[in-house]
C-alpha positions as CSV (number, residue, x, y, z in Angstrom):
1,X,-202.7,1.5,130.8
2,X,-199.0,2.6,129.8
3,X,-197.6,-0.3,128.6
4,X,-193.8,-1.9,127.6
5,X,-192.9,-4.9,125.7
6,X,-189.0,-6.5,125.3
7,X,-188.0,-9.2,123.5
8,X,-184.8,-9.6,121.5
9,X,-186.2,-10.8,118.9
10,X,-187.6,-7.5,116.7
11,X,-189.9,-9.1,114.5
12,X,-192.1,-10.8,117.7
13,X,-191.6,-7.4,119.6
14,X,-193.3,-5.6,117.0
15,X,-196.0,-8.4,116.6
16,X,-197.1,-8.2,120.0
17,X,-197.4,-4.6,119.9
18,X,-199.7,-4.5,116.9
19,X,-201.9,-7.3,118.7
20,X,-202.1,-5.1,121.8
21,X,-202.7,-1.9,119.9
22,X,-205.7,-4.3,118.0
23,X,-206.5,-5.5,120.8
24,X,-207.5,-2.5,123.2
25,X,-206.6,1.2,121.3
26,X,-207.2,2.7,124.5
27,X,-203.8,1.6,125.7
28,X,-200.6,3.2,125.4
29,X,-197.4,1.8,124.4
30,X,-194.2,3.5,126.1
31,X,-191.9,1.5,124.3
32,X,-190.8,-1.8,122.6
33,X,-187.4,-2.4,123.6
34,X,-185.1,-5.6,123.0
35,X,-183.4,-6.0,125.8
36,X,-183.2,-6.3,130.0
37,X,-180.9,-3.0,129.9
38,X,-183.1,-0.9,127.6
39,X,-186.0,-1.6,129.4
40,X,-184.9,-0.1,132.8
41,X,-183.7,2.8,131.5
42,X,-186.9,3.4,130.0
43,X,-188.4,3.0,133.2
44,X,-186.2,5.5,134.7
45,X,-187.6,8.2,132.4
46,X,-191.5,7.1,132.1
47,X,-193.1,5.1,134.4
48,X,-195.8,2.0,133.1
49,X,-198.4,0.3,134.6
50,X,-197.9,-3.2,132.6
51,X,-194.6,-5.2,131.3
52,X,-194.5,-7.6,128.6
53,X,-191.2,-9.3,129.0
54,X,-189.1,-12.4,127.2
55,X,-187.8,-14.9,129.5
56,X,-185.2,-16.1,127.3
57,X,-183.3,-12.8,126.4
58,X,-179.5,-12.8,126.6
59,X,-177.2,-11.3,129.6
60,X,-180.0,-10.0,131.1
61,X,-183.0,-12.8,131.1
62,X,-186.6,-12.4,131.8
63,X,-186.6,-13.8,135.3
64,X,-183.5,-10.9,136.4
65,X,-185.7,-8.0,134.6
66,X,-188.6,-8.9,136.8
67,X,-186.6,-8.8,139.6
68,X,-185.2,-5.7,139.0
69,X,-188.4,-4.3,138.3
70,X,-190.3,-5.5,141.0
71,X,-187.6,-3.8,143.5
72,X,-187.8,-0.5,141.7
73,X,-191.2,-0.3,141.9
74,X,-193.8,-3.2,142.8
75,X,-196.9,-1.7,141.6
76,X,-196.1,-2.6,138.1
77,X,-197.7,-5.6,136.8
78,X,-195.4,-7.9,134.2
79,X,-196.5,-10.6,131.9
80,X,-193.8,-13.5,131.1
81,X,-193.8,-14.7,127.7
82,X,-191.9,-17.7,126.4
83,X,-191.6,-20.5,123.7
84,X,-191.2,-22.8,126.2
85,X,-194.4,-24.9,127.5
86,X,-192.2,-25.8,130.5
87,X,-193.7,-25.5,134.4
88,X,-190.3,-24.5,135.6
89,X,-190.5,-21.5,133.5
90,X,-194.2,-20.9,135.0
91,X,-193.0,-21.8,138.4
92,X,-189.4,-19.3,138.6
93,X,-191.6,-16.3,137.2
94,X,-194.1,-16.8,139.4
95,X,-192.2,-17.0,142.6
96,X,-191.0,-13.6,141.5
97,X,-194.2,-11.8,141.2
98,X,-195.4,-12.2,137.8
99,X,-198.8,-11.3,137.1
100,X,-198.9,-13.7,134.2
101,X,-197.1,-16.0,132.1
102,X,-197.9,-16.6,128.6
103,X,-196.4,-19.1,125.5
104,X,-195.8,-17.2,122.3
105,X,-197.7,-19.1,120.0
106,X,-200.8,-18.7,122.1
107,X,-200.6,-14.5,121.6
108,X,-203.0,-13.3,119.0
109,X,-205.2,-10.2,119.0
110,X,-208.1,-12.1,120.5
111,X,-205.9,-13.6,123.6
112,X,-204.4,-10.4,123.8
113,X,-208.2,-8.8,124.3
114,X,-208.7,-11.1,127.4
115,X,-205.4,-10.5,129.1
116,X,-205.5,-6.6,129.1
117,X,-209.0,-6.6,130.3
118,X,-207.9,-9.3,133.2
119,X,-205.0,-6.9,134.0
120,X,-207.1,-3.7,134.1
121,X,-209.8,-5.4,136.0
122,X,-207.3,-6.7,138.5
123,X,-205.4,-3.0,139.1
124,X,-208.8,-1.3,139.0
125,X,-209.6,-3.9,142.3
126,X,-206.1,-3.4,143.5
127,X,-206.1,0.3,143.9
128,X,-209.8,-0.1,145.4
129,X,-209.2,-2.0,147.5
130,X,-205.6,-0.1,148.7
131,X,-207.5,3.0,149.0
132,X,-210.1,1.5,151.4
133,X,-207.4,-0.1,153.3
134,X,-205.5,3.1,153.4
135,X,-208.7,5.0,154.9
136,X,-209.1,2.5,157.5
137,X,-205.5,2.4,158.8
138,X,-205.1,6.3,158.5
139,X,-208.4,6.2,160.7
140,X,-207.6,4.3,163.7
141,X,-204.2,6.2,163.3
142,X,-205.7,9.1,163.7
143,X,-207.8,8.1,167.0
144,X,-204.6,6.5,167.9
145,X,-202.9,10.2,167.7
146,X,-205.8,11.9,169.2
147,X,-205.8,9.5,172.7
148,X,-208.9,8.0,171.4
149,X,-210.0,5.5,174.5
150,X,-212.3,3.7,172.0
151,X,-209.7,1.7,170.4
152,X,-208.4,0.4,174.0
153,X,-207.2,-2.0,174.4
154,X,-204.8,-2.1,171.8
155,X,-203.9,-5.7,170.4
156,X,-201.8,-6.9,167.5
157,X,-205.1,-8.4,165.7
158,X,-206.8,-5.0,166.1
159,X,-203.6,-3.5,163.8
160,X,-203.5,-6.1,161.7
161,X,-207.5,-5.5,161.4
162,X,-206.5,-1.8,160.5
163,X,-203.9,-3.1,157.7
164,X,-201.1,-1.9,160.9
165,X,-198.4,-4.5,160.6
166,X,-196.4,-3.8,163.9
167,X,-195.4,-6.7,166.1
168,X,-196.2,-7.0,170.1
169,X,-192.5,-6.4,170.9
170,X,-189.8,-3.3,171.4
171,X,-191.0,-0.2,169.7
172,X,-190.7,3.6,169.1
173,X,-192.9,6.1,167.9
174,X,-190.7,9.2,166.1
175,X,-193.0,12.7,165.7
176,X,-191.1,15.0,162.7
177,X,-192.6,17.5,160.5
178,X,-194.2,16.5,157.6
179,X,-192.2,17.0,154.3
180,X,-190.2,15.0,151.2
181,X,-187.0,15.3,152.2
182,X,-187.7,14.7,156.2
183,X,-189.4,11.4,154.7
184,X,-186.1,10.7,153.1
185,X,-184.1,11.5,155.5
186,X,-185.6,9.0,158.1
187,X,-185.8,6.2,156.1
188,X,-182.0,6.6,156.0
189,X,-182.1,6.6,159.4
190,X,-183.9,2.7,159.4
191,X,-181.1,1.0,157.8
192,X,-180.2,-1.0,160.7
193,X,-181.8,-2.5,163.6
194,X,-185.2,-1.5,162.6
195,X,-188.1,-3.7,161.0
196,X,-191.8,-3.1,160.3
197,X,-191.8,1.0,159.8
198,X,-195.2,2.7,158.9
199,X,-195.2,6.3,158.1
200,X,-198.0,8.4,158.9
201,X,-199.5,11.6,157.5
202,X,-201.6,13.5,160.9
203,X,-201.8,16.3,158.4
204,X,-199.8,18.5,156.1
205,X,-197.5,19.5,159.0
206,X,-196.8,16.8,161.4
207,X,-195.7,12.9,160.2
208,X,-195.0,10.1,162.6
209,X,-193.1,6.5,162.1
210,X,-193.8,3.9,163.8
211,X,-191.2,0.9,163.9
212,X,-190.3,-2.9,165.8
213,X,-186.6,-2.9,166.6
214,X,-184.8,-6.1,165.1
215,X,-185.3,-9.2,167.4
216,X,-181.5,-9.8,167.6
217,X,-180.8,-6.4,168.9
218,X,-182.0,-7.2,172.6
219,X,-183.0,-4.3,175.0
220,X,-182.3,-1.1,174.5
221,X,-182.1,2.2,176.4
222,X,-184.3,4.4,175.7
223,X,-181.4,6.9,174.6
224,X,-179.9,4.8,172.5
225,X,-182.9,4.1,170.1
226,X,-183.8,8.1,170.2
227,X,-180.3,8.6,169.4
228,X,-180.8,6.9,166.1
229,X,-183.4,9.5,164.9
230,X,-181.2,12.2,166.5
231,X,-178.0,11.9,165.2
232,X,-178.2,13.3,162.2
233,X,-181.1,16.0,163.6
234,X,-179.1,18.9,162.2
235,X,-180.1,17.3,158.7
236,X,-183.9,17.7,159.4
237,X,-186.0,21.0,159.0
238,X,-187.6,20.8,162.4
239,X,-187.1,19.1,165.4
240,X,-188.0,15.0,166.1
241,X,-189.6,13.9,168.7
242,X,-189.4,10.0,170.3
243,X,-190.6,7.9,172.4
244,X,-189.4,5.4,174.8
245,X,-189.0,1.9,173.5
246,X,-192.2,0.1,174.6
247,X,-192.5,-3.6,174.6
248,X,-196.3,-4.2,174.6
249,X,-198.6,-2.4,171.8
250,X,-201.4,-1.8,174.7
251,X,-198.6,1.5,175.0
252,X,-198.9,2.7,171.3
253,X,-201.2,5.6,172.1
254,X,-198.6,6.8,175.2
255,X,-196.0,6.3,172.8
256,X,-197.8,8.7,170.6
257,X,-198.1,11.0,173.2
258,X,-194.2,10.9,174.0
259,X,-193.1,11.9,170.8
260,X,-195.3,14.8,170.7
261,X,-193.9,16.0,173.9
262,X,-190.3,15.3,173.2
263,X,-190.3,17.0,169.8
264,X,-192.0,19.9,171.4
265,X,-189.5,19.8,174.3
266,X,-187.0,19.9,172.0
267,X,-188.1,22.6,170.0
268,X,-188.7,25.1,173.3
269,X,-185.9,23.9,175.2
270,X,-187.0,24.4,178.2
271,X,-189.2,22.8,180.4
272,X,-193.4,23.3,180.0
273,X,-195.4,24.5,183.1
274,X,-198.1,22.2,184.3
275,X,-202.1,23.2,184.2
276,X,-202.5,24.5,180.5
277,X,-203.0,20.8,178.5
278,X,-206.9,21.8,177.8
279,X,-206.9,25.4,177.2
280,X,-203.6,25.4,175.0
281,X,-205.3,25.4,171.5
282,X,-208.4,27.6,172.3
283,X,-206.0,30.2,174.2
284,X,-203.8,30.7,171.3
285,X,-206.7,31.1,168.6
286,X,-207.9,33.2,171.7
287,X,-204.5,35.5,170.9
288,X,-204.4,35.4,167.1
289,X,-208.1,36.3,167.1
290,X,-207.5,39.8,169.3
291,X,-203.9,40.8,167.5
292,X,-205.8,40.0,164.1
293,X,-208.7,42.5,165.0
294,X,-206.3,45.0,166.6
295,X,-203.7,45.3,163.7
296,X,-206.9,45.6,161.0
297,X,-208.5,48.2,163.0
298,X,-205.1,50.0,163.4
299,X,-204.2,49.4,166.7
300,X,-200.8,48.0,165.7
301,X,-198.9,48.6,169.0
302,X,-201.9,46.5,170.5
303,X,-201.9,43.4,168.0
304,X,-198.1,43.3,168.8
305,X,-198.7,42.9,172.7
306,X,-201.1,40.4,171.6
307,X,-198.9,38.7,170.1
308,X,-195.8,38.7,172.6
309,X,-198.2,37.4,175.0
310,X,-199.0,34.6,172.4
311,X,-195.5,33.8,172.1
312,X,-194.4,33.8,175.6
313,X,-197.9,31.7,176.7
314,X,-196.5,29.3,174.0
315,X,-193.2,28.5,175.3
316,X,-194.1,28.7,178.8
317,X,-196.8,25.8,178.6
318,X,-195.3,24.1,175.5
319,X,-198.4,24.5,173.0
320,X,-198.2,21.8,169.7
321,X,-195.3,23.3,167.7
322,X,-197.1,22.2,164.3
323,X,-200.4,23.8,165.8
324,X,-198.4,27.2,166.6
325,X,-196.4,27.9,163.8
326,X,-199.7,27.0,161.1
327,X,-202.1,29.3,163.5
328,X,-199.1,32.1,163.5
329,X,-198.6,31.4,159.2
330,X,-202.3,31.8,158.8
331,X,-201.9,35.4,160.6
332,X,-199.0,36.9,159.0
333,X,-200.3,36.0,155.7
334,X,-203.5,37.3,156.9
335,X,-202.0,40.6,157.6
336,X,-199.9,40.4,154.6
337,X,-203.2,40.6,152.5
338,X,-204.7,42.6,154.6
339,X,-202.0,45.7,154.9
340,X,-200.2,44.8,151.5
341,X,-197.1,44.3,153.2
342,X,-193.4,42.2,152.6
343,X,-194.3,39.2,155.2
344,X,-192.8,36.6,153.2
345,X,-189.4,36.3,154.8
346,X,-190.9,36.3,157.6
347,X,-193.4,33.6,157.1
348,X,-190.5,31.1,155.2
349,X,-188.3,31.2,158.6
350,X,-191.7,30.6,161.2
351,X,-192.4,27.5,158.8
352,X,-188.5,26.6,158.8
353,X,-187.5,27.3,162.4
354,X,-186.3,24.5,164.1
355,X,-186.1,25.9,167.8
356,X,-188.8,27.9,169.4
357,X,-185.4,30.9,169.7
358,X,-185.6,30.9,165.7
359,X,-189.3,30.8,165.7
360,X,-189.3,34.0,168.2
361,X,-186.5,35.7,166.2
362,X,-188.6,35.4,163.2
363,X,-192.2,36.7,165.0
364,X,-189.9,39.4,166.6
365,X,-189.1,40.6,162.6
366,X,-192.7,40.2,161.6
367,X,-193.6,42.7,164.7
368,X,-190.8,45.1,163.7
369,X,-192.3,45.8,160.3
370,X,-195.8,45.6,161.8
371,X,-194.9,49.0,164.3
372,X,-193.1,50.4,160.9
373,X,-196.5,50.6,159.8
374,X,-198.2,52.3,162.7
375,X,-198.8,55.4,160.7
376,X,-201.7,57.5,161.5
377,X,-203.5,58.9,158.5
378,X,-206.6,60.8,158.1
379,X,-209.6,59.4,157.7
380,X,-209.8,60.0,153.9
381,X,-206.5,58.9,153.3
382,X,-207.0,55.4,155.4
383,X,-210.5,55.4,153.6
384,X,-208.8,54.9,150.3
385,X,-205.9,52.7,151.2
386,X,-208.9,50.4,152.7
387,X,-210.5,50.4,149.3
388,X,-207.2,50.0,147.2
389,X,-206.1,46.9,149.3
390,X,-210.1,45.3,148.7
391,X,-210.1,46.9,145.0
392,X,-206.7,46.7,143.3
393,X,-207.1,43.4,141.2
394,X,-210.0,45.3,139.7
395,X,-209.5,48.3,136.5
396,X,-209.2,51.3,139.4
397,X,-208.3,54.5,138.8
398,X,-207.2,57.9,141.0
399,X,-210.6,59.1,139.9
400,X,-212.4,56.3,141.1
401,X,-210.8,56.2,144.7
402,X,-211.6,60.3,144.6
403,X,-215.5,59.5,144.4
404,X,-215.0,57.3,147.1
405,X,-214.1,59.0,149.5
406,X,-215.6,62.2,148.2
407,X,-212.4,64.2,147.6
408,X,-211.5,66.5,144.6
409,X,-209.2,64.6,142.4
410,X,-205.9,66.3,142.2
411,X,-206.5,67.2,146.4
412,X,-206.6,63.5,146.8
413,X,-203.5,62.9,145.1
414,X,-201.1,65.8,146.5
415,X,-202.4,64.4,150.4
416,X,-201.8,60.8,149.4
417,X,-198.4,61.6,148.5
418,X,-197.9,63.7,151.0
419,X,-199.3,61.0,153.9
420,X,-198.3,58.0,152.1
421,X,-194.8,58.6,151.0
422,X,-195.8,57.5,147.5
423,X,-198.3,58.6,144.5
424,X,-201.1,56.6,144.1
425,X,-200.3,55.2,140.9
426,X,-196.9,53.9,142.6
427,X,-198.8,52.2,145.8
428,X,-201.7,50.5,143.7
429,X,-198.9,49.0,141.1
430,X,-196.3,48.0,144.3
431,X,-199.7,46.4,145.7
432,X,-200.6,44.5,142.4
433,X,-196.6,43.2,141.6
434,X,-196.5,41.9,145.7
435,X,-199.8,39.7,144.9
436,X,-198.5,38.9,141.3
437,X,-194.8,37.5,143.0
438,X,-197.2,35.7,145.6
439,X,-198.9,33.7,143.1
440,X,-195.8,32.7,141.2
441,X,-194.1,31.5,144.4
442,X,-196.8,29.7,145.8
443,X,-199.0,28.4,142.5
444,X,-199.1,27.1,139.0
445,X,-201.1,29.7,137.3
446,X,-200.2,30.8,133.7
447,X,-198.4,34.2,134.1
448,X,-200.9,35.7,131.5
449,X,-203.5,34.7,134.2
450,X,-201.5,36.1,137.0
451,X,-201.3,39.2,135.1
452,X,-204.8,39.8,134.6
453,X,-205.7,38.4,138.6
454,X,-203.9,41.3,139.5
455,X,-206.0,43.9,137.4
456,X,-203.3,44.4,134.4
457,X,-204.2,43.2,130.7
458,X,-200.8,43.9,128.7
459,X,-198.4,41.1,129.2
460,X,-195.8,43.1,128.3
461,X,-196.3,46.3,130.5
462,X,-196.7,43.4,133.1
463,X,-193.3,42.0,132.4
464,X,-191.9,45.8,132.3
465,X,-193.2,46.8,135.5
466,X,-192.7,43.4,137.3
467,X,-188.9,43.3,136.2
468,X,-188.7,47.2,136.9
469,X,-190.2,46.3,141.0
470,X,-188.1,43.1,141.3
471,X,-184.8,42.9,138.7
472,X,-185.9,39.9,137.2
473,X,-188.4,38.2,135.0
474,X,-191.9,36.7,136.1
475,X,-191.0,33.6,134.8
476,X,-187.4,33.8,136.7
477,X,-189.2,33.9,140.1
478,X,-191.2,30.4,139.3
479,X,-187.6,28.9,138.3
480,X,-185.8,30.1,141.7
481,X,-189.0,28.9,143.7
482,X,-188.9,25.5,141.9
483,X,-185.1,25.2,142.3
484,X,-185.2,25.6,146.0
C-alpha cells in the first residue's frame, strides 16, 4: 500500500513511520508531512491508498483533513490517531468515514503489524467484492440495452439486486459516445435537478446515463429534460440521444431504446424508413464485406459503389451510428494496410463526425483517394507491390522482389519506376515510415522498437529518413498526438 502520515509534531511523525516501515517493508511511504495543507497537496501529485492522520493539528485539524480527503477521493482509507482516550474523538472521526482510530501511546511496531494487515485485508475484500458487483450491474445493463425480455418485469428491488440505485419515479435515459471528456461534460450537465446518475460503458463507443429528476422539480416535458443534455450539444464530439421522462422503471428498457433512436435521429437528420430493424447490422457487414474484397482484388470503382450503397442504405434506414462508423473504421484502416495508403485523415473525421453530412463528407474523401489509386499495372508490377505491402517490415531488397516475380533485376526496376511513379527503394521506405507514424500515433512502443517493426536497424538513418518523409522528429509526432 502507498501510504501518508501527518502530524505536527516531527518527532511522532517520524516514529510512526519507522514502526510502519518495521512493521510491513512491503509498504511504501509517499510522505510524512506536518500539516492538513501539506498533506493535500501531496495528494494532488501522488495518490495513496492509506492516511495516517493527527486529529489535533492546528488550522487545519484531523477531523477537516478527513473530510477533505474523503470528497477528493473516497477510496482512500485514513487512520485517526490521538492522545486523547476520549469517545467524542472516536465518535466525530467516525461519522466521517474513518477506517480507524488509534491512541498514540498504543502505536508500536507490533500494533502497527496488526493494523496494516487489517487495512490490506479489508481493501483486498473491498475491491473483490466492487469488481463482482460491477460485473453484475454491467450485466443486467447490458440485457437491459439489448431488449432482453428475461429481466421483465423491471422492479426497483431487481436494480437494487444488480447494485442499480435508480428510484421508481421521473427518469431519462441519455445515449452519447463513449469518451473522457463526453463523461465530463455530462456530469456538468447534472448539476441541477438531477439525482441518482449511473454511467454506463455498452462498449468502447457508445455510453449511456441513467438519472431520477429531483422530487421537488415536479413534471416535466419531455423537451425540457432533453434540453438539459442538449444545450450545450455543440460541446460534445457526437450527437446525444434522450429519452422521454418515464415515471415507472417497468419503462427502463424503452427508455433505452429511445435514446438510441433519438441520438441516431439526430445524427442523420432526417427521418428512418420502416422495415429494415432486423437486417440493419447483417446488411452493412453484408456491404463492407463486398467493397473490401472488390478494392483488394482491384476493382476499386466497384468497392466504391459498394460503399455509396452502404452509405445511402445507412441513412435511409437509420443503422446504429456507433455500429456504422466502427464497421466503416475497421475498413478504411483495413485498406490503409492493405494498399499502403494516407487514410488517417480520413479515419480521425468518420470517428469525429457528429452528423451523418460530416460522416458522408469524410467517406466521400476516403473514396476520392481510393479511385486515385485505380491504376492498372501489369501483372509483374502488381505481383511485386502485393509482396512489398506483405513483406516490407522484413530485410527486402530490389533483388529479392526480382526473384519473385521472375524478372531481371535492373528490367524490374526501370518498369516499376516507369508504372509506379517512384523507384522501388522510394515506395518500400514511404511504406515502412507510413507504418512507423501509425504506431507512434496510435501506441506506446519504444521508437527503437518501432524502428526495427518496420524492417530498419539504425536508429539514426531511421530518424534521418523519418524527419526527411515528415519534417519532424519521431518522438515530435508522439508529443503532438499526446497533446491533442
Amino acid at each position: 500500500m502507498k501510504i501518508m502520515v501527518v502530524d505536527d509534531e516531527p518527532l511522532i511523525n517520524q516514529y510512526i513511520v519507522q514502526c510502519i516501515r518495521n512493521a510491513d517493508p512491503e509498504n511504501e511511504i509517499i510522505g510524512a508531512v506536518t500539516s492538513g495543507a501539506k498533506a493535500l497537496a501531496t495528494l494532488e501529485k501522488t495518490p495513496v491508498d492509506l492516511v495516517f492522520a493527527d486529529i489535533t493539528m492546528p488550522k487545519m485539524d484531523g477531523i477537516e483533513l478527513l473530510r477533505e480527503i474523503k470528497k477528493r477521493d473516497p477510496s482512500v482509507s485514513v487512520i485517526m490517531l490521538t492522545c486523547h482516550d476520549d469517545f467524542e474523538y472516536a465518535r466525530a472521526a467516525m461519522q466521517h468515514q474513518a477506517s480507524n482510530y488509534i491512541l498514540k501511546n498504543e502505536v508500536s511496531v507490533e500494533r502497527m503489524r496488526d493494523v496494516l494487515k487489517e487495512m490490506k485485508q479489508g481493501r483486498q475484500e473491498h475491491s473483490a467484492k466492487g469488481a463482482a458487483q460491477q460485473i453484475s450491474r454491467n450485466n443486467y445493463l447490458r440485457r437491459l440495452a439489448e431488449q432482453d425480455e428475461s429481466v421483465q418485469p423491471i422492479r426497483e428491488s431487481d436494480l437494487r439486486a444488480n447494485h442499480i440505485y435508480l428510484s421508481d419515479r421521473a427518469f431519462v435515459v441519455v445515449a452519447f459516445r463513449n469518451s473522457a471528456s463526453n463523461v465530463d461534460r455530462m456530469q456538468e450537465s447534472l448539476r441541477g435537478g438531477f439525482e441518482n446518475p449511473l454511467f454506463y460503458a455498452y462498449n468502447s463507443q457508445e455510453m449511456y446515463l441513467l438519472v431520477n429528476l429531483h422530487k421537488e422539480e415536479g413534471p416535466l416535458q419531455d423537451d425540457r429534460a432533453a434540453a438539459v443534455f442538449r444545450s450545450a450539444d455543440d460541446r460534445f464530439d457526437d450527437a446525444v440521444g434522450c429519452s422521454r421522462v418515464h415515471y415507472h422503471l417497468e419503462k427502463l428498457q424503452q427508455a433505452f431504446a429511445e435514446a438510441d433512436e433519438d441520438r441516431d435521429s439526430r445524427f442523420y437528420q432526417t427521418a428512418a424508413e420502416a422495415g429494415a430493424e432486423e437486417m440493419g447490422i447483417r446488411q452493412v457487414e453484408t456491404y463492407i464485406m463486398r467493397a473490401t474484397l472488390q478494392i483488394e482484388e482491384k476493382e476499386i470503382g466497384k468497392g466504391c459503389t459498394e460503399i455509396t450503397k452502404l452509405m445511402g442504405y445507412a441513412q435511409r434506414y437509420h443503422v446504429r451510428v456507433p455500429f456504422l462508423k466502427e464497421a466503416l473504421l475497421q475498413m478504411f484502416a483495413g485498406i490503409r494496410v492493405k494498399l499502403g495508403m494516407e487514410l488517417e485523415e480520413v479515419e480521425a473525421g468518420i470517428e469525429n463526425s457528429r452528423t451523418y453530412p460530416e460522416m458522408l463528407r469524410c467517406v466521400q474523401q476516403g473514396l476520392d483517394l481510393l479511385r486515385g489509386q485505380d491504376k492498372l499495372y501489369s501483372a509483374p508490377i502488381q505481383r511485386a507491390i502485393d509482396y512489398i505491402g506483405f513483406h516490407y517490415t522484413e530485410d527486402i531488397s530490389l533483388n529479392t522482389v526480382a526473384d519473385f516475380v521472375y524478372l531481371n533485376r535492373d528490367y524490374l526496376s526501370r518498369q516499376f519506376k516507369k508504372e509506379v511513379g517512384v523507384n522501388f527503394s522510394e515506395f518500400l521506405m514511404t511504406m515502412r515510415m507510413r507504418r512507423a507514424k501509425r504506431l507512434l500515433e496510435t501506441t506506446n512502443m519504444r521508437i527503437s522498437d518501432i524502428a526495427l517493426s518496420v524492417g530498419i536497424t539504425n536508429m539514426s538513418y531511421f530518424s534521418t529518413v523519418f524527419h526527411k518523409s515528415f519534417g519532424c522528429k519521431p518522438n515530435d509526432i508522439r508529443k503532438k498526438k499526446k497533446a491533442e
